[in-house]
C-alpha positions as CSV (number, residue, x, y, z in Angstrom):
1,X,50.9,-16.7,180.5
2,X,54.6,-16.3,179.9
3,X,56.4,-17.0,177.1
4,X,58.1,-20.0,179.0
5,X,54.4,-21.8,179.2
6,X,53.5,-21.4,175.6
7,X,57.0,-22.4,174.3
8,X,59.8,-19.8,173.0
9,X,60.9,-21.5,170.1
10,X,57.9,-22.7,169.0
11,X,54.3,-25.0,170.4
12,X,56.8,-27.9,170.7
13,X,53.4,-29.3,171.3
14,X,51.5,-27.1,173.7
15,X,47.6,-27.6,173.7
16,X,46.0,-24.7,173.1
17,X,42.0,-24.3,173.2
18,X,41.2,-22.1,170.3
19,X,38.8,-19.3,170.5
20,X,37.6,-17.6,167.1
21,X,35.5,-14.7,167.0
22,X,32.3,-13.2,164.7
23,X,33.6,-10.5,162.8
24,X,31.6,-11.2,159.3
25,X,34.3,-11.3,156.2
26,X,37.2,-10.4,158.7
27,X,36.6,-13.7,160.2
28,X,38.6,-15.5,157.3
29,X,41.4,-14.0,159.2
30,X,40.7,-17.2,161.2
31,X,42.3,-19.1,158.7
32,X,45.7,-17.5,158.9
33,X,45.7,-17.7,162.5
34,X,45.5,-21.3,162.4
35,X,47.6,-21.5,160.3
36,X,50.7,-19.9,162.2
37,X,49.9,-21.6,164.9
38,X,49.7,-25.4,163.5
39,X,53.3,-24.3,161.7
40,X,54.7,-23.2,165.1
41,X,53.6,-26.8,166.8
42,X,51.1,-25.9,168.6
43,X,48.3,-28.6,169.0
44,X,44.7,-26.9,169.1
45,X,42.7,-30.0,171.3
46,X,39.0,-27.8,171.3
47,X,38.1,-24.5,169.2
48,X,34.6,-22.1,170.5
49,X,33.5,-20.0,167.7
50,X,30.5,-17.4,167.4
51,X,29.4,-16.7,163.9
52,X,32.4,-16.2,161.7
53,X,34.4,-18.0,164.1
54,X,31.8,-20.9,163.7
55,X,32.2,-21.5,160.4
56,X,36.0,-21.5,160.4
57,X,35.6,-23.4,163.5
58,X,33.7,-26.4,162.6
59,X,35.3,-26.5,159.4
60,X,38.8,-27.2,160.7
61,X,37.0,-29.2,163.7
62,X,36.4,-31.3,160.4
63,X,39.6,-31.8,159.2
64,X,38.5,-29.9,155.9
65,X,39.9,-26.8,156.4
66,X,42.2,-26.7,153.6
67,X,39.6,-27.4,151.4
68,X,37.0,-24.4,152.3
69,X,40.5,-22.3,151.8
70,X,41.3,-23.2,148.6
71,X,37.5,-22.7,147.8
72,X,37.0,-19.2,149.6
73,X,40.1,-17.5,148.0
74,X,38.7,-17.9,144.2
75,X,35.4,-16.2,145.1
76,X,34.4,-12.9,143.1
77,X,31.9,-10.5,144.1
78,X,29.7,-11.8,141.7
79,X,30.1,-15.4,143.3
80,X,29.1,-14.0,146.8
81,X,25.4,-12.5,145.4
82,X,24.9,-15.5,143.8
83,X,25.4,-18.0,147.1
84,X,22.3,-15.4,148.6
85,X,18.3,-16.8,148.5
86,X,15.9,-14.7,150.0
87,X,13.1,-15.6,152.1
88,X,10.5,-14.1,150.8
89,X,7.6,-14.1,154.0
90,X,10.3,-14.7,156.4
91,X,11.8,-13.1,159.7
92,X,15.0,-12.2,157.5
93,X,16.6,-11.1,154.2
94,X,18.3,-15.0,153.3
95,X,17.3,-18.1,154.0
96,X,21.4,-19.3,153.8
97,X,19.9,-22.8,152.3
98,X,21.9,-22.3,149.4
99,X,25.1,-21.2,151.8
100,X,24.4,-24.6,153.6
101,X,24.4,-26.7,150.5
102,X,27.6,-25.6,149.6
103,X,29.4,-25.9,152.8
104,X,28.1,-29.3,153.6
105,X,29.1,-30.5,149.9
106,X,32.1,-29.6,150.1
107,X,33.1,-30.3,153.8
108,X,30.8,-32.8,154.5
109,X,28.1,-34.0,157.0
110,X,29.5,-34.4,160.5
111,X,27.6,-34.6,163.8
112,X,29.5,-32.3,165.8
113,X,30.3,-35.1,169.4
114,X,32.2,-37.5,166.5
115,X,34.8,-34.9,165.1
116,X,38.1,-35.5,165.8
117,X,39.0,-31.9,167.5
118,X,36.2,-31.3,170.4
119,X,34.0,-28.1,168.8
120,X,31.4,-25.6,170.2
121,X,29.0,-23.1,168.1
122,X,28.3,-20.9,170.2
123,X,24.3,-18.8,169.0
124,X,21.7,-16.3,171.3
125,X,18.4,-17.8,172.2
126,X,16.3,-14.8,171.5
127,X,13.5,-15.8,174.2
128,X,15.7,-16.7,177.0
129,X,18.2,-13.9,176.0
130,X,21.5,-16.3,176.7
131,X,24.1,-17.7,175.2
132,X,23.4,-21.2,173.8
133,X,26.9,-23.8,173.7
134,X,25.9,-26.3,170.9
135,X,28.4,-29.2,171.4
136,X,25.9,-31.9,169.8
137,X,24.3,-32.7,166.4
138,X,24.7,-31.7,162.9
139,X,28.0,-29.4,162.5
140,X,25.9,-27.4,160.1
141,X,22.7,-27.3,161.7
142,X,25.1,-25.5,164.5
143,X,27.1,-23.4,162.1
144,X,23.6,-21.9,160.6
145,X,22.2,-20.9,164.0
146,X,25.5,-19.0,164.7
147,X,25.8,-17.1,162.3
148,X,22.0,-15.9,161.5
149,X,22.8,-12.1,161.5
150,X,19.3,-11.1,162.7
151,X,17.6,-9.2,159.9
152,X,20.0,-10.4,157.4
153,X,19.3,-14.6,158.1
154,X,16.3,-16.1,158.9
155,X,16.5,-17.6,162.8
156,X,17.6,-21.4,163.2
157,X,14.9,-23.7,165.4
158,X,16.5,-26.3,167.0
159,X,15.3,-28.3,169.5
160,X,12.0,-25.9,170.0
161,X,14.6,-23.2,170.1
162,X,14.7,-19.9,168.0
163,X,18.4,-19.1,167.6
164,X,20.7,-16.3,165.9
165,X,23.9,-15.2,165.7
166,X,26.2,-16.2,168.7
167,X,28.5,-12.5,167.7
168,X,24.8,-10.8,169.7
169,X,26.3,-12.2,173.1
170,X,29.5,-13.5,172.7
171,X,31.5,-11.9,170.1
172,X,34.8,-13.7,171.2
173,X,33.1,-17.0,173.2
174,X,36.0,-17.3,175.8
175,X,33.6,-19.1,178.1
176,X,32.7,-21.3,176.3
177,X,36.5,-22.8,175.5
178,X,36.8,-22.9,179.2
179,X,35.6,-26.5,179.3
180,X,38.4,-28.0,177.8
181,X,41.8,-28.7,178.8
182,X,44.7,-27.1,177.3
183,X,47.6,-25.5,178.3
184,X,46.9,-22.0,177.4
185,X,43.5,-20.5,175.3
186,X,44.2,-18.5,172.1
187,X,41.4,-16.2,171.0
188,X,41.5,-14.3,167.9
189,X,39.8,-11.3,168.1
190,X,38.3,-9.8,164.9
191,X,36.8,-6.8,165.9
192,X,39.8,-5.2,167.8
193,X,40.8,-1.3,167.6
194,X,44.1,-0.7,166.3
195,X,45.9,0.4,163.8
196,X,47.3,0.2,161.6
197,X,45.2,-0.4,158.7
198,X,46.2,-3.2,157.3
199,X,44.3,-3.6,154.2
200,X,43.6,-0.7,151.9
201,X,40.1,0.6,152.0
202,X,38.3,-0.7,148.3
203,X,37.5,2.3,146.3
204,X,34.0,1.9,144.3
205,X,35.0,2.2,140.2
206,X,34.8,5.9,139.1
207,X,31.8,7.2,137.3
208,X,31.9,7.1,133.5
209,X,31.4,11.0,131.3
210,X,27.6,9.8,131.1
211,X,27.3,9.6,135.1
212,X,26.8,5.8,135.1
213,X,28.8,4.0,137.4
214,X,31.5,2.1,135.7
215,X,31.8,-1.5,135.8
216,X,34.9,-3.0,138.4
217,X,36.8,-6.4,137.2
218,X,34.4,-8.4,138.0
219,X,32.0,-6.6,136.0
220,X,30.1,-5.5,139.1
221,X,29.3,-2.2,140.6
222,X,30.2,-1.9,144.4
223,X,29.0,-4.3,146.2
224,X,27.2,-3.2,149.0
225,X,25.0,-1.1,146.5
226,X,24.6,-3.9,144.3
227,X,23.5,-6.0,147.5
228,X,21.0,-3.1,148.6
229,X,19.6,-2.3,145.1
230,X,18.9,-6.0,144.6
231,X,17.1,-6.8,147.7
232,X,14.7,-3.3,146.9
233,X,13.9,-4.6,143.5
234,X,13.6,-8.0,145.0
235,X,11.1,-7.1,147.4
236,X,9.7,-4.2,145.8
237,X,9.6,-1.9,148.9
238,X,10.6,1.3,146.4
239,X,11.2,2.0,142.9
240,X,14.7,0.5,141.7
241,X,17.3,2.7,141.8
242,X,16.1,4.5,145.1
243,X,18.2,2.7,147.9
244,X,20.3,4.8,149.3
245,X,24.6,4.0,148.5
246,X,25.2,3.9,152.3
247,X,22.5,1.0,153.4
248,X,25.0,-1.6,153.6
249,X,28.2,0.3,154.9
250,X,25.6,1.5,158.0
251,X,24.6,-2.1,158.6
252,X,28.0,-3.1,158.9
253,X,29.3,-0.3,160.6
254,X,26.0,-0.8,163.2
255,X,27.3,-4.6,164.0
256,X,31.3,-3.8,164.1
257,X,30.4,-1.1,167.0
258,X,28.1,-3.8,169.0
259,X,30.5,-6.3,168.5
260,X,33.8,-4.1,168.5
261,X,32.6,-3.2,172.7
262,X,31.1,-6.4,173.3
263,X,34.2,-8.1,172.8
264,X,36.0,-5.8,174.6
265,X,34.0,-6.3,177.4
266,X,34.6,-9.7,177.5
267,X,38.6,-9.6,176.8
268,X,38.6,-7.3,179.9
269,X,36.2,-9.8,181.9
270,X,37.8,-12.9,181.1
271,X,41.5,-12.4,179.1
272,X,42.8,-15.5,177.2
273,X,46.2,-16.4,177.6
274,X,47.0,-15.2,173.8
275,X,45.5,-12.6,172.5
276,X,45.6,-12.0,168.5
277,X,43.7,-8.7,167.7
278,X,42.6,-8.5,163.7
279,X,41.9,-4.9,163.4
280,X,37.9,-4.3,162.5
281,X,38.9,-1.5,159.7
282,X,40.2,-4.4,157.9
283,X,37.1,-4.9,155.6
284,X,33.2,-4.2,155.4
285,X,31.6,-7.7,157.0
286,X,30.5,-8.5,153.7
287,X,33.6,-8.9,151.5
288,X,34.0,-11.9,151.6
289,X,36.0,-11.4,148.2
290,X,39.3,-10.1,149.9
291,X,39.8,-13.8,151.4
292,X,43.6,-13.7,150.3
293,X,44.5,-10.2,151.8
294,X,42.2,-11.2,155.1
295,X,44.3,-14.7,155.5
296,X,47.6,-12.8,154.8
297,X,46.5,-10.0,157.7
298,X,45.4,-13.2,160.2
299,X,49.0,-14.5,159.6
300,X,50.5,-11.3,160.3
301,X,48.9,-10.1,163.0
302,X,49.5,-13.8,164.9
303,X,53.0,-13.9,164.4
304,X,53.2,-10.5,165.9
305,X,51.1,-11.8,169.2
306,X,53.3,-15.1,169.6
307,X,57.0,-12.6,169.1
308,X,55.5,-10.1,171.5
309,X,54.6,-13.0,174.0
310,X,58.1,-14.3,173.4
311,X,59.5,-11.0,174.0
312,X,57.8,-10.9,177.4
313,X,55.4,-8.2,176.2
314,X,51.4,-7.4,175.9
């Protein structure tokens, strides 16, 4: 699209259909995005959104998106383990009940054909093997299919259904926007390979003279050991203390590299009209802590896409 069709000084009103993709943690990206783009006049009329993209989805779909921001950005590490339960006897790791019950109180119950902005989850169907488009029923209901990580969340049944995360399929659910009409489709990619970083890489705390790891801020060790460590001793597969460091940061380098070529797959198949590309170094999927710096880099990296458009260029 040229810079002409989307507007050179700004939206000036332009209808855009939003498409947000999973990415974990990097999702909250998301919230910049739509951010710049709102400021710049642009009037999103229909968001698609697979896991990450989902949540941040639905909840501006709600008109609550302010809200969940001002909530996100004061999390701690320790404030992430605790919004985990584990389902104990169950095809995953969390249940994401307790997840849930914070989301809807503080967005709300909504039924996702009476929000105001047009909305679609998109989740896998593990026996069919396709992409599901949820566009009816509870927002949350929705939200919790797309985003069940397999191993990690327990599947979501809906309607005789067994459903997980919509980032297996469709990390950046282009298709699935296609349905509305707009003037131009935005899709935020979360996942993309490019550089520069722009987030420095957390360092774990340094170990203490007795060889103990030392406590962070938060009075916490690093989090993805903390996170393996407690599920072991949770579920008593091995002695505590014998998880290996590196459990979590291969689990989320395992779904970045599905996800990182899936969506470029898709990009190349079927390119939106905008293109804002979040690089996938930005953060481990599960730091959800970094909300500030991950906003900030969503801003950034969608002011760049709208000056190069208005510049003419990719």
């Amino acid at each position: 699209m040229s810079a002409d069709a989307m507007g050179n000084a700004g939206g000036q009103g332009k209808r855009i259909a939003l498409v947000l993709g999973a990415g974990g943690a990097r999702g909250l990206a998301h919230i910049g995005a739509i951010e710049v783009l709102e400021a710049r006049g642009y009037r999103i009329v229909a968001i698609a959104g697979s896991s990450m993209g989902a949540v941040i989805g639905g909840i501006h779909a709600a008109g609550r998106l302010r809200d969940y921001r001002d909530w996100v950005v004061t999390l701690e590490r320790s404030d992430v383990l605790r919004l985990l339960d584990f389902g104990f006897g169950r095809p995953g790791l969390i249940t994401g009940e307790r997840l849930m019950g914070v989301l809807r109180e503080l967005v709300g119950e909504h039924q996702i054909e009476d929000l105001p902005v047009p909305f679609t989850a998109v989740a896998t169907d593990l026996l069919s093997q396709r992409e599901v488009w949820l566009t009816r029923g509870p927002l949350f209901d929705a939200i919790r299919a797309s985003i069940a990580i397999p191993m990690i969340f327990t599947p979501q049944r809906l309607d005789g259904r067994e459903l997980v995360d919509g980032g297996l399929l469709a990390p950046v659910p282009i298709a699935a926007s296609r349905m509305a009409y707009a003037d131009a489709v935005v899709a935020v990619d979360v996942n993309a390979r490019i550089s520069p970083v722009p987030l420095r890489p957390e360092v774990d705390p340094p170990e203490s003279a007795s060889g103990e790891e030392a406590e962070d801020g938060n009075g916490a060790r690093g989090f993805g050991e903390k996170f393996a460590g407690l599920l072991d001793s949770l579920k008593d597969l091995r002695p505590k203390g014998a998880v290996q460091s590196g459990l979590m940061d291969l689990m989320a380098r395992s779904l970045d590299t599905m996800q990182a070529q899936l969506a470029r797959l898709q990009l190349a198949l079927d390119p939106p009209d905008v293109l804002v590309r979040v690089p996938r170094t930005a953060c481990q999927f599960y730091e959800f802590w970094r909300a500030r710096e991950l906003i900030e880099t969503g801003r950034e990296q969608t002011e760049r896409a709208l000056e190069a458009l208005a510049r003419g260029g990719d």
